[in-house]
C-alpha positions as CSV (number, residue, x, y, z in Angstrom):
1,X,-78.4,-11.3,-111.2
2,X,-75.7,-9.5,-109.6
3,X,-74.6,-6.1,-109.8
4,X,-71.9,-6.6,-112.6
5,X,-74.5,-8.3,-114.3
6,X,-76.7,-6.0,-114.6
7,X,-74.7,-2.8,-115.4
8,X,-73.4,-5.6,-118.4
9,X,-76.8,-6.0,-119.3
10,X,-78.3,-2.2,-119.3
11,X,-74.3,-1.5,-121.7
12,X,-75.2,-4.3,-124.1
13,X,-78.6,-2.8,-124.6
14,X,-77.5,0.9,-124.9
15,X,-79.3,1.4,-121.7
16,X,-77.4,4.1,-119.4
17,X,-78.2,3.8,-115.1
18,X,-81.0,6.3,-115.8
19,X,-82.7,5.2,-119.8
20,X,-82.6,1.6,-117.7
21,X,-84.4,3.3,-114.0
22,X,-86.9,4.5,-116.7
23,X,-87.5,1.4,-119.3
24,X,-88.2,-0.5,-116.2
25,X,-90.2,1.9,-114.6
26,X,-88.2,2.7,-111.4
27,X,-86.4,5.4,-109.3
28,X,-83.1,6.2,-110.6
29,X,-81.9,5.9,-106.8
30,X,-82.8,2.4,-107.0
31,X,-80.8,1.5,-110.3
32,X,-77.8,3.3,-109.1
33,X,-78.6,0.8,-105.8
34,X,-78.9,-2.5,-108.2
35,X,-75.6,-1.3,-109.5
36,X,-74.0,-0.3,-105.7
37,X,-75.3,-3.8,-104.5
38,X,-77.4,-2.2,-102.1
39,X,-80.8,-3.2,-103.5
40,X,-81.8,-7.3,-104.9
41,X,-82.5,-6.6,-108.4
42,X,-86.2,-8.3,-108.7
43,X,-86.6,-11.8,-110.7
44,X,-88.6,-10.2,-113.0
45,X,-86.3,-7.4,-114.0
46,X,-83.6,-10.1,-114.6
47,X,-86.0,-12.3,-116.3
48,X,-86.6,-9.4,-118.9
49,X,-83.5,-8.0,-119.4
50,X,-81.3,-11.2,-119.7
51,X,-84.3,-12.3,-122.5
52,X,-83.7,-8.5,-124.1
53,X,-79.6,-9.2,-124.6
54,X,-79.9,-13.1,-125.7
55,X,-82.6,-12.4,-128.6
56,X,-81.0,-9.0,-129.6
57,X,-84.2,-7.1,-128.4
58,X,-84.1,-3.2,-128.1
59,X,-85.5,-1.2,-125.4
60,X,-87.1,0.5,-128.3
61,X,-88.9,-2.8,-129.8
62,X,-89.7,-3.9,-125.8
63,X,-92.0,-0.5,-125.6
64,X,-93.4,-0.8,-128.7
65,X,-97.4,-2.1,-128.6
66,X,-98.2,-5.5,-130.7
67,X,-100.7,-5.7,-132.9
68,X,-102.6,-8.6,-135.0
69,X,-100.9,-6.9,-138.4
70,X,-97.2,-6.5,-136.9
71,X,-95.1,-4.5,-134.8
72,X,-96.6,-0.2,-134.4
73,X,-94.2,1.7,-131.9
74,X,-95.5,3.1,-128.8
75,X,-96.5,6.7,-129.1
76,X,-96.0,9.1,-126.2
77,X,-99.2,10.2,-124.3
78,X,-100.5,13.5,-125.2
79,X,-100.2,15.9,-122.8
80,X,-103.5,16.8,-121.1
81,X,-104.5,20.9,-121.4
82,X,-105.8,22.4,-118.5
């Protein structure tokens, strides 16, 4: 994947250089480096997000847990009280 690609792919999925650094669970140095052409974007992060923008699949949706009766979205960890 190269740069253009990618910053293609984050647009078509409403995916700004930071929402994308999070939905793949990176720096947002090292999307802005994807996007520069200083960093390899890893197979598995082009694997995803080229699968994402052919089938039409959210980030939303991509979070959200599976189950055996359908789709339930992700809910956000509690914060622990000290």
């Amino acid at each position: 994947m190269t740069p253009a690609q990618y910053a293609k792919a984050i647009a078509d999925l409403g995916m700004s250089q930071v929402g994308a650094a999070r939905f793949l669970k990176i720096g947002e140095r090292t999307s802005r480096r994807f996007i520069a052409g200083e960093s390899k974007i890893p197979v598995v992060a082009e694997m995803l997000l080229n699968i994402m923008v052919a089938h039409g699949i959210s980030p939303e949706i991509a979070r959200a847990k599976y189950t055996r009766n359908g789709i339930v979205a992700a809910k956000p960890k509690a914060k622990r009280k000290r």
